[in-house]
N, CA and C atoms as a LAMMPS dump frame, in Angstrom:
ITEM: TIMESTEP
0
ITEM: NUMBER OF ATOMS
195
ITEM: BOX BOUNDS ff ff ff
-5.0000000000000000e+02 5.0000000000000000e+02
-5.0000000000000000e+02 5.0000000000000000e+02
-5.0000000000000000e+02 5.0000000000000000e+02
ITEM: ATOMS id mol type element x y z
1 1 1 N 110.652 -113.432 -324.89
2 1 2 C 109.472 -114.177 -325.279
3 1 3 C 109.145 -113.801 -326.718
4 2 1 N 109.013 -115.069 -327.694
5 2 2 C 108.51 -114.473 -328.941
6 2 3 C 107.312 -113.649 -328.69
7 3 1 N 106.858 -113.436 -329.816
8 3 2 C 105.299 -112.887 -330.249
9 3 3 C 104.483 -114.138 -329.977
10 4 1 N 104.748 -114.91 -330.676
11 4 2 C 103.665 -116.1 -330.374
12 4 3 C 103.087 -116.441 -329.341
13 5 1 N 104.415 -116.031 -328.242
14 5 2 C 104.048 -116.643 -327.003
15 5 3 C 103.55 -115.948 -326.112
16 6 1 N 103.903 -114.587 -326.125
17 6 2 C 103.414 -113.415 -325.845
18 6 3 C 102.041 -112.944 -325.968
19 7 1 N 101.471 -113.417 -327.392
20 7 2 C 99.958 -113.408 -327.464
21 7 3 C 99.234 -115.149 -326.767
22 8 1 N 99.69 -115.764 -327.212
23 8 2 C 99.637 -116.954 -326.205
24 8 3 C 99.117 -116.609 -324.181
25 9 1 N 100.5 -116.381 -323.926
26 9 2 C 100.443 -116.111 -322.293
27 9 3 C 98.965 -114.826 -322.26
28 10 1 N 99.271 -114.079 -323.029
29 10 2 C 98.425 -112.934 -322.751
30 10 3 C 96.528 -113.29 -323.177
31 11 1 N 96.106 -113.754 -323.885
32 11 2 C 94.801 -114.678 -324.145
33 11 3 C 94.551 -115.61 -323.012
34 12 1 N 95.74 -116.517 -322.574
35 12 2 C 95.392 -117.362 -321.381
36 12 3 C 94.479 -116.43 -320.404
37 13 1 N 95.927 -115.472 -319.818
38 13 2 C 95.689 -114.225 -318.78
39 13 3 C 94.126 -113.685 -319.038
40 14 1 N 93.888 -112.614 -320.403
41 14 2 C 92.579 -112.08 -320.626
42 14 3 C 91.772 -112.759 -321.103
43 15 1 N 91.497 -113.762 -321.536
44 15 2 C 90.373 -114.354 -321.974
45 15 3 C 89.989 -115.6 -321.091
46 16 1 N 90.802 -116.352 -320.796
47 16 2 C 90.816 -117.584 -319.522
48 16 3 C 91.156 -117.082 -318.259
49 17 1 N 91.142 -116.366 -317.955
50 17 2 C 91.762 -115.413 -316.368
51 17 3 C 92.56 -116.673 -315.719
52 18 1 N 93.753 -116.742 -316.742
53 18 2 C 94.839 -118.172 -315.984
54 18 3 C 96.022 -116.798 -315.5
55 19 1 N 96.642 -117.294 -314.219
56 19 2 C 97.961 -116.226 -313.8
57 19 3 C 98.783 -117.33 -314.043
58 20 1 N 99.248 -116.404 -315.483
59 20 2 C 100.912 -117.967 -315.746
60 20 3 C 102.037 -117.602 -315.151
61 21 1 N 102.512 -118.403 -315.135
62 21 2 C 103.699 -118.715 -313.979
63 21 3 C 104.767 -117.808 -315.396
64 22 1 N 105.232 -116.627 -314.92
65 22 2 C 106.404 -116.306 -316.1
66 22 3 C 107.845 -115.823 -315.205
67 23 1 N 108.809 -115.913 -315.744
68 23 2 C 110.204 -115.349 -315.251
69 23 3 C 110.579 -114.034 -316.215
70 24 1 N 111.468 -113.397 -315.346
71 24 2 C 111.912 -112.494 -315.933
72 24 3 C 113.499 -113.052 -316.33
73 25 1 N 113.643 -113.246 -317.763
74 25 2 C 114.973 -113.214 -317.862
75 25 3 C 116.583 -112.803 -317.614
76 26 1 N 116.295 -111.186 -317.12
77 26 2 C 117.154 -110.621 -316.894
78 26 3 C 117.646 -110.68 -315.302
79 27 1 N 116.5 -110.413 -314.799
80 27 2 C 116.26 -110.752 -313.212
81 27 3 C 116.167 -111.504 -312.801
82 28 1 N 115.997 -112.625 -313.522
83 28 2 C 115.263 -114.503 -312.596
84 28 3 C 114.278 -113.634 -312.194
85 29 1 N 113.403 -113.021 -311.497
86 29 2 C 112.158 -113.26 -310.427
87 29 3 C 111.122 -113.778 -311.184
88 30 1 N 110.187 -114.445 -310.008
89 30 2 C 109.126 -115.227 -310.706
90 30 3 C 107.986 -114.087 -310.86
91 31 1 N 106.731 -114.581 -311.362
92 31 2 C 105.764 -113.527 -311.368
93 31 3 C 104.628 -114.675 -311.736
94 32 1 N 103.208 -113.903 -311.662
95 32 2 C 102.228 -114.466 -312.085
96 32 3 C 101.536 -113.441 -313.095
97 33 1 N 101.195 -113.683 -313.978
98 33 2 C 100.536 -112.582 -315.295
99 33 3 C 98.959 -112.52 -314.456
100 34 1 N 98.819 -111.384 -314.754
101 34 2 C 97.017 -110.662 -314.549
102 34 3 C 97.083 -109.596 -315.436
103 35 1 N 97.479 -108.893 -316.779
104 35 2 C 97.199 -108.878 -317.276
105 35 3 C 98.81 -108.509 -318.642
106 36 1 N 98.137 -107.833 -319.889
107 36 2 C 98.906 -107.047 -320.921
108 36 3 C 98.31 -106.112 -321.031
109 37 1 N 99.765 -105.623 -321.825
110 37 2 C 99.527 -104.286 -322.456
111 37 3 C 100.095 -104.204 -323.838
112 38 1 N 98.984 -104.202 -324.744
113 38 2 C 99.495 -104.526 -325.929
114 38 3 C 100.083 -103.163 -326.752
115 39 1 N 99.805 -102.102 -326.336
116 39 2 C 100.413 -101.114 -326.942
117 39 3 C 102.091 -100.6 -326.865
118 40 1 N 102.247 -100.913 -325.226
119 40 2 C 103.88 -100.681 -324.772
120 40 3 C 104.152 -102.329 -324.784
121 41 1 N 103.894 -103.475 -325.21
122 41 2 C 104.136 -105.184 -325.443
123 41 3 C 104.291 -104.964 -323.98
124 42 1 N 103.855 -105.217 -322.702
125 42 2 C 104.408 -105.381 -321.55
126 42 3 C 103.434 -106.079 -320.863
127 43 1 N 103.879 -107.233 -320.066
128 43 2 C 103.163 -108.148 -319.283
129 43 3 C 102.901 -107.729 -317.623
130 44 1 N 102.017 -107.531 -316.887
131 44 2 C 101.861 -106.899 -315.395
132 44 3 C 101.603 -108.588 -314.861
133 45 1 N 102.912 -108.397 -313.81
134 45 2 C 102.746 -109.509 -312.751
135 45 3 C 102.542 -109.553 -311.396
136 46 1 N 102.095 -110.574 -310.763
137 46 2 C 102.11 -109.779 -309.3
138 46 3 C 103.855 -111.341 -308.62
139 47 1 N 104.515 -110.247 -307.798
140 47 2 C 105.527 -110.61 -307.578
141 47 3 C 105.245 -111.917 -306.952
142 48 1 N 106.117 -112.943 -306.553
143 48 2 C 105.743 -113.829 -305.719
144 48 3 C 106.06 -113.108 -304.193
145 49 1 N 106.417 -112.282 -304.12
146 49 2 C 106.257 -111.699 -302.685
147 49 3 C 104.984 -110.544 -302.485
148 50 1 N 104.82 -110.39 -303.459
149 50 2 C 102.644 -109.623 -303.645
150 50 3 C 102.993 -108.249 -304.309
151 51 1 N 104.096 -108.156 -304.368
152 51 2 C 104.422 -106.788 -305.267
153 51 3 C 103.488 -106.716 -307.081
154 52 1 N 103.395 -105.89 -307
155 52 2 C 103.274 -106.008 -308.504
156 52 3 C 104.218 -104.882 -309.73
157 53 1 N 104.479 -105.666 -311.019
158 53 2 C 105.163 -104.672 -311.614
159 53 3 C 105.144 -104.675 -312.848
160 54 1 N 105.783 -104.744 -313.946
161 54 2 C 105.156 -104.691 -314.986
162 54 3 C 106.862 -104.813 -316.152
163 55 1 N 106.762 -106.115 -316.603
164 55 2 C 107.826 -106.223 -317.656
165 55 3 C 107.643 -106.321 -319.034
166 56 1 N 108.832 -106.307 -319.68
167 56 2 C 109.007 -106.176 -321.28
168 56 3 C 108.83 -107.286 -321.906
169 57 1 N 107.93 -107.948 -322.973
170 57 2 C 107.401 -109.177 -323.244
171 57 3 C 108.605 -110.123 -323.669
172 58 1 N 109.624 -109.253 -324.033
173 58 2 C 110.694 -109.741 -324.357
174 58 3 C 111.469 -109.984 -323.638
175 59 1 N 111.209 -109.704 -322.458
176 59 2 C 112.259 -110.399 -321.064
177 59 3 C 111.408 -111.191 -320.427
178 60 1 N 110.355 -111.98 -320.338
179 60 2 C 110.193 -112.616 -320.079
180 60 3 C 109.978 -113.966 -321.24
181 61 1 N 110.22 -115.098 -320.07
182 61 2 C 109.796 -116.946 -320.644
183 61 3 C 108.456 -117.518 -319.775
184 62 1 N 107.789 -118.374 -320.066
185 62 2 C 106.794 -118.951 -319.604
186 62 3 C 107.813 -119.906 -318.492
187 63 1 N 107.209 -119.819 -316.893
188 63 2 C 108.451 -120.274 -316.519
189 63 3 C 107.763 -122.083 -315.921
190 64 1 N 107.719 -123.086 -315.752
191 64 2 C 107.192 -124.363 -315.348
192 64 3 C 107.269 -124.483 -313.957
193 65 1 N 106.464 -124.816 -313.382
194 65 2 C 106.457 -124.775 -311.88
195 65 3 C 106.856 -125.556 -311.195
């Protein structure tokens, strides 16, 4: 994920409390964003099976539903 999009997804998430639909590139799994972390760039999702975990802004894409 660029930067752009990265601050993008992450403003939706903290400022609009939207859970965007994102993929992990490396993994395929889907996720929903609830929040960032702008110091380590890392996006926290909750799994589509209710897990939650926490990826590298750069492995993930905004994914379309």
């Amino acid at each position: 994920m660029k930067e752009q999009d990265r601050t993008a997804v992450c403003n939706r998430t903290e400022h609009k409390e939207e859970n965007v639909r994102v993929r992990n590139v490396k993994t395929g799994e889907i996720g929903f964003t609830f929040g960032c972390t702008e110091e380590g760039g890392t996006i926290q999702v909750r799994l589509t099976n209710g897990q939650l975990d926490s990826w590298v802004a750069a492995d993930c894409e905004e994914a379309p539903e």
